[in-house]
C-alpha positions in Angstrom: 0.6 25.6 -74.3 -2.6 24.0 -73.1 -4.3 26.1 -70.2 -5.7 24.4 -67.3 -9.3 25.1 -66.7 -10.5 27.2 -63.8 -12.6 25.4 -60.8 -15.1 27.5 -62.3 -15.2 26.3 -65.9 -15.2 22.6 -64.6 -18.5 23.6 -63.3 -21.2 22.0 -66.0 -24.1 21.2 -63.4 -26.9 23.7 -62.9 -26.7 26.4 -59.8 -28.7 28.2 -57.6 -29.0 31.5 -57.5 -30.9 34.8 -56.6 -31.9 37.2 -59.5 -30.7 40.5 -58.5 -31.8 43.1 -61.5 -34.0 42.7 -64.1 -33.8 45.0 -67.9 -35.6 44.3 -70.4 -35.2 40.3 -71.0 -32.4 39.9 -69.3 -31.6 39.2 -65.4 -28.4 39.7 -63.5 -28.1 36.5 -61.3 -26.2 36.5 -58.0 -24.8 32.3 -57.2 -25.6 31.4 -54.1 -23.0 32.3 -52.0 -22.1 28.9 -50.3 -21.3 27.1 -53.3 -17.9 26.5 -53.5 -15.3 28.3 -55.8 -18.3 30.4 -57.4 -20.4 31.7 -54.9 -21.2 34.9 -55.3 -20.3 35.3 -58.9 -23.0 37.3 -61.3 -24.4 35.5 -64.1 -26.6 37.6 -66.9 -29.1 35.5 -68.1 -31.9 34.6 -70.7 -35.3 32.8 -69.8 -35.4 29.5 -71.0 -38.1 29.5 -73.8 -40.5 27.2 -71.8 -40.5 28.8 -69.2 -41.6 32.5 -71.2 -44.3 30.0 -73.2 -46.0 29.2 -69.4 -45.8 32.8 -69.1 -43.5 32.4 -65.4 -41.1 35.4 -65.2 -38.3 36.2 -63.0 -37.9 39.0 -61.1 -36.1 41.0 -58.2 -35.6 38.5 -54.9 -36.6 35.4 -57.1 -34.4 31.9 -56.5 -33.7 30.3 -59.8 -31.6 27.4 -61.4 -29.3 28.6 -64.3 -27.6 26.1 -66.6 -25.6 26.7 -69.7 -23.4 28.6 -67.7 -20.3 30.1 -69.8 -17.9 30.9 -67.5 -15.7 33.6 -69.5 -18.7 35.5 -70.8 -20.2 35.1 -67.4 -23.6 33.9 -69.4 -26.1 31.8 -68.8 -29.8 30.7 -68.9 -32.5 30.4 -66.1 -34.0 27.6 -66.9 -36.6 27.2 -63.5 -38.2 29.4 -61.1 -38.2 28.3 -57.0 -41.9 29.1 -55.4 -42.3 32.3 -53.9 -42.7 32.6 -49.7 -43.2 36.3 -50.5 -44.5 38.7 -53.2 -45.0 42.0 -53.9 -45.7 44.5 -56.8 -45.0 48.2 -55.2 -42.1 47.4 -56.1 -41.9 44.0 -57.8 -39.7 42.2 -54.9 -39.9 38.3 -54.4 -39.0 36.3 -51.1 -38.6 40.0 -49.3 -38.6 38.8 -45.5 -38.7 42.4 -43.8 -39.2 46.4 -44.8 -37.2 49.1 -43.6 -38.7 51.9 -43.1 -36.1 54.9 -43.0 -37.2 58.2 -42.2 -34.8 61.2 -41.0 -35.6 63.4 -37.6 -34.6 66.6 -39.1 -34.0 67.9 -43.0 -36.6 66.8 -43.6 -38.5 67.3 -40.5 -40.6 64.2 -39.5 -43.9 64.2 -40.0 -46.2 61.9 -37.9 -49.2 61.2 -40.2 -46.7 60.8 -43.2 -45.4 58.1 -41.3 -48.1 56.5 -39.8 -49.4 56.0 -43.4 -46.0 54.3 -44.6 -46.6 52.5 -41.2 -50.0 50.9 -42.3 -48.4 50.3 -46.1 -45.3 48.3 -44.7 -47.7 46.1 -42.3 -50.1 45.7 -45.1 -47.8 43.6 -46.8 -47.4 41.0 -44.2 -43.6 41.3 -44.0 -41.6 42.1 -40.6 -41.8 45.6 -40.3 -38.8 47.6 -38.7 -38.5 51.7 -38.2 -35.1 53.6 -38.8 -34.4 56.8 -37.7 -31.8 58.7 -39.5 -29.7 62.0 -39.0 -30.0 61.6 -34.8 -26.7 64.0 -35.0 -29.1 67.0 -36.1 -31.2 66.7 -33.2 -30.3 66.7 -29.2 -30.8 63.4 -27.5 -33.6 65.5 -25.4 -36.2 64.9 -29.1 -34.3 61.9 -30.1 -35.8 60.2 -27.5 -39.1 61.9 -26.9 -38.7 60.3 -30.7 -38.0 56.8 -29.1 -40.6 56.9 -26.3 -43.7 58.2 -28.8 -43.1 55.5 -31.1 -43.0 52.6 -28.6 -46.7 54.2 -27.8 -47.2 53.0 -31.5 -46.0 49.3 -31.1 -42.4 50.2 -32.7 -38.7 50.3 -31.3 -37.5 52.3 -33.7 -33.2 52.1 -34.8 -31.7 55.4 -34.4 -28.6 55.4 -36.9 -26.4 58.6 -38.2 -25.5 58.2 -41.8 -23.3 60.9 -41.4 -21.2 60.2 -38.5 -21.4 55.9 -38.8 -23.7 55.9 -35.8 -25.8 52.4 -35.2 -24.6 51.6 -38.7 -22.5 48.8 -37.9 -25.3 47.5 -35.8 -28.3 47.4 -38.4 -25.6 45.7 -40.6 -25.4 42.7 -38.5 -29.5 42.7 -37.6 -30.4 42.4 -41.6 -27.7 39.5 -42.3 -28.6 36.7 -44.5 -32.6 38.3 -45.4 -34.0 40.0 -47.8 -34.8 43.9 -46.9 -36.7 46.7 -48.6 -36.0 49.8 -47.7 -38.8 52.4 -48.2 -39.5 55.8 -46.9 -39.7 59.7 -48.1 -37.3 61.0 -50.5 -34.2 62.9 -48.6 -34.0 60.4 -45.7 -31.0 58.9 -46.5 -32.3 55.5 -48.2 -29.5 55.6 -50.6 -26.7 57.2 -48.5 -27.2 54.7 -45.9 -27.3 51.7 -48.5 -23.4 53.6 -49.4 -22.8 52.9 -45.9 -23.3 49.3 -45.6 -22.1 47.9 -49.0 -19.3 50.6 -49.6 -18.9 49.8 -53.4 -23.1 50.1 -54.4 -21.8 53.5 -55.6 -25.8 54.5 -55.5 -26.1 58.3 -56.8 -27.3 60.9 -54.0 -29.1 63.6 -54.6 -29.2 66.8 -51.6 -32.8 67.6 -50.0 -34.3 70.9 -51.9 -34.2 73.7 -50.0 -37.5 75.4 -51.7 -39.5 72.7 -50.4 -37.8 70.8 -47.8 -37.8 67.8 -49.6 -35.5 64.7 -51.3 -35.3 64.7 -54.8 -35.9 61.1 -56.3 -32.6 59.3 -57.2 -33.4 55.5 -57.1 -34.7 54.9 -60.6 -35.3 51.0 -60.0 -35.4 48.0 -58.3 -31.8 46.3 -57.4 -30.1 43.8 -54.6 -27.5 45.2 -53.4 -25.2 42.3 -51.3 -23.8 43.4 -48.2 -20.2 42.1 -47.0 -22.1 39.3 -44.0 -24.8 38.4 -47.1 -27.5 39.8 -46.7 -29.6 41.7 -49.6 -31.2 45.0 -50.0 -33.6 46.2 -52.6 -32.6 50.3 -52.6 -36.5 50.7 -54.0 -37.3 53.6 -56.2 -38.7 56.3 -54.1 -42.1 57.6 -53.7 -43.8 60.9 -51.7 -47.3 59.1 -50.7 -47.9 55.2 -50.1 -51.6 54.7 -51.4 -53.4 52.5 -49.2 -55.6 49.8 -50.9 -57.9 47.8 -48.1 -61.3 47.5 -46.8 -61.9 48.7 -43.4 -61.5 45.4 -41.4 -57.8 44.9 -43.0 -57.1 48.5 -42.1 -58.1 47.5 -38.0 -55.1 45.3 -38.3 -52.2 47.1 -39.6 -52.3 48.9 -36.4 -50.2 47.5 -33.3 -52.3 49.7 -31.1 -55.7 48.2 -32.4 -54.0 44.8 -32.5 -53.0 45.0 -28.5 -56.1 46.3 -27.5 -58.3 43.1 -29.4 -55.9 40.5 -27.6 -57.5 41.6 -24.1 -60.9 42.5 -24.6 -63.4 42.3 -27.6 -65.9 45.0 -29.3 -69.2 44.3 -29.1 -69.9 44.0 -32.8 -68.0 41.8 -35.0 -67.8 44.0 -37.7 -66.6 46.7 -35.5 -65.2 49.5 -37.5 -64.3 51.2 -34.4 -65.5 54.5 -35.3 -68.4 55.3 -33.5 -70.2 51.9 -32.2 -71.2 51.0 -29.1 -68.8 49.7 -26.4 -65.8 49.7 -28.7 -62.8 48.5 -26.6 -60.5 50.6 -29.5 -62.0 53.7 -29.6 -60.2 56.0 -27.1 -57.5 58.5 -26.9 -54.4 57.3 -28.4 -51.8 59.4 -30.8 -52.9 57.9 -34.0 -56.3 57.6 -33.6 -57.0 60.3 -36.0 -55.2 58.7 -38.1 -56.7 55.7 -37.8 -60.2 57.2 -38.4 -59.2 59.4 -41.5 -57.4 56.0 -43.1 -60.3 54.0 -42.3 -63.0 57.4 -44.5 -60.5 56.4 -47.4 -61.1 52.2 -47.0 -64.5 52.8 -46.6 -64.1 54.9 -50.6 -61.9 52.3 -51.8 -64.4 49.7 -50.4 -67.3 51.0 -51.8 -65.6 51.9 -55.6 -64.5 47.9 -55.7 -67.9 47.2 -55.0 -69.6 49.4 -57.6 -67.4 47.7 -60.4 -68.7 45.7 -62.6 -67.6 42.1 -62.6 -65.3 40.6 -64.8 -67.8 38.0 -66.3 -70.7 40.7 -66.2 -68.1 43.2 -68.8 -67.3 40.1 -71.4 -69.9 37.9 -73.5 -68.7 34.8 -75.4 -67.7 34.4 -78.8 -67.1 31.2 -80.3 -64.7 30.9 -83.3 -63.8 27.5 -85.0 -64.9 26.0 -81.7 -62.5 27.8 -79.4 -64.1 29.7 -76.7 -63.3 34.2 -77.0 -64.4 36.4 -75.2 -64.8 40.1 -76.2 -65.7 43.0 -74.0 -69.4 44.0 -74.4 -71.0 47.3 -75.1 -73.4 49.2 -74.0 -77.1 49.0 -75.5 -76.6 52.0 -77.5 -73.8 51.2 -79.5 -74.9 47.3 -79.7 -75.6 46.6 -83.1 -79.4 45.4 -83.8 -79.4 41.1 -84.1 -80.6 40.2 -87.2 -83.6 37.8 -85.1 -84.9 41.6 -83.5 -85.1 43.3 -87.6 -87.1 40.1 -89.0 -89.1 40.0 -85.9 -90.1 43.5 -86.0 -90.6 43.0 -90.0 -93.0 40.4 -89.3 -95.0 43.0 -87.0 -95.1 45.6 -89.0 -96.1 43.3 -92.3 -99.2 42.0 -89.8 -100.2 45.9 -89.1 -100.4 46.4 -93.0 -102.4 43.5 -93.4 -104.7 44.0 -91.0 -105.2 47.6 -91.9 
């Protein structure tokens, strides 16, 4: 008896989708979801062999076409690569449009300069930046809002959710539909329980805060979109104790919303301002983080100065030609440089013109 095929395996023109995971050289491709009869389907998929020859690769976030789609295996090949609005490569996200920053009020105890420097990370990336605060049920609402009230100081409106008890959950649900959202933050803060919460079958593992040392133990091990039920994606992001912070002073000045308000009314004296200890400064003052500010801006300054003392690319390479291609190999330092044969007959020819004249 002849079978009739599926809407699915009548499906022969290329799709859209969003890559999802990436092993090895394979992706796990998510169809976009308003195509009909197949949305939301996953596809694991090759690279089409141009496209590794031009050296483009597909990673987390990234919008791709996928033809030669085989409908019972559920296999297919990407064969293009949509332009990226958004990149980054702590972790390797495309087309991210905001970062979550989740941090708990109790176990572990939140710590303000800990924060403040995954603050300044998250708005270095030039993504919409948003705070949540979990485990609110292990605090009274006396310090959960002193919470609230310190970190509008700071240019934030922070989302106070319970994991624990379903609190605000529902409502972050609906404020991250239909984007892409990273969530980052200390390990033990709930990343991956509250990614449970809102897509109830991610079945990501949890792991209990240490009691030695008040802290989460790592259990995201790599980047993955998770779909929630109204279709928006979140990358659960392997987590990580202490966001470095790679900028010169100037970009530093504006990953702070305090610094930011305070240049939209008035204006430093100096262009190059480092509002540190200038002359009529209009940041410089008393403000919470401006410790913080001054201690990131010491470690800018470092990072500033050690890009500065490296030597450049085309400085660190000389030129090799071979059967009229151009090479390039690194070049070494004047001790271990091997003599040119033009330096031995020169200095032959001098020393043959001392024995001559003596």
């Amino acid at each position: 008896m002849q079978q009739h095929p599926t809407p699915a395996d009548a499906i022969t023109t290329p799709l859209v989708g969003t890559v999802i995971a990436v092993q090895a050289n394979f992706c796990q491709v998510q169809i976009d979801l308003d195509i009909p009869t197949v949305g939301g389907k996953l596809i694991l998929c090759t690279r089409r062999a141009r496209l590794q020859k031009i050296g483009i690769s597909a990673i987390v976030g990234d919008q791709v076409t996928i033809s030669e789609i085989d409908w019972q295996g559920l296999k297919g090949v990407v064969i293009d690569v949509f332009p990226r609005h958004s990149l980054l490569d702590r972790p390797p996200v495309a087309n991210a449009d905001r970062i979550l920053l989740v941090f708990a009020l109790a176990e572990p105890a939140l710590d303000p300069f800990l924060l403040s420097k995954f603050l300044v990370k998250a708005e270095s990336t030039g993504l919409q930046v948003s705070l949540c605060l979990n485990k609110s049920d292990l605090v009274s609402p006396v310090e959960k809002q002193d919470w609230c009230d310190r970190l509008a100081e700071w240019g934030y409106q922070p989302i106070v959710i319970s994991v624990e008890n379903g609190i605000g959950v529902p409502e972050l649900q609906v404020e991250l539909d239909r984007q892409i959202t990273i969530f980052a933050g200390h390990s033990g803060v709930g990343k991956s329980s509250l990614t449970n919460a809102l897509i109830p079958d991610s079945n990501i593992r949890v792991a209990t805060v240490s009691g030695k040392l008040s802290r989460g133990r790592h259990t995201t091990r790599h980047v993955q979109l998770f779909t929630m039920p109204t279709g928006g994606l979140i990358a659960d992001t392997p987590g990580f104790n202490q966001p470095d912070l790679t900028c010169t002073p100037t970009e530093l000045a504006s990953y702070f919303p305090e610094i930011r308000q305070r240049l939209e009314t008035a204006h430093c004296q100096f262009s190059d301002c480092t509002h540190r200890d200038e002359p009529n400064c209009v940041v410089r003052g008393e403000w919470e983080r401006y410790p913080h500010y001054l201690e990131f801006l010491a470690d800018a300054i470092a990072w500033e100065q050690q890009l500065q003392s490296q030597p450049k690319l085309e400085n660190s390479l000389k030129q090799k030609s071979s059967t009229g291609k151009k090479k390039f190999e690194p070049k070494l330092d004047s001790k271990y440089r091997q003599i040119s044969r033009h330096t031995i007959l020169q200095s032959l020819e001098e020393l043959s013109g001392e024995f001559e004249e003596e």
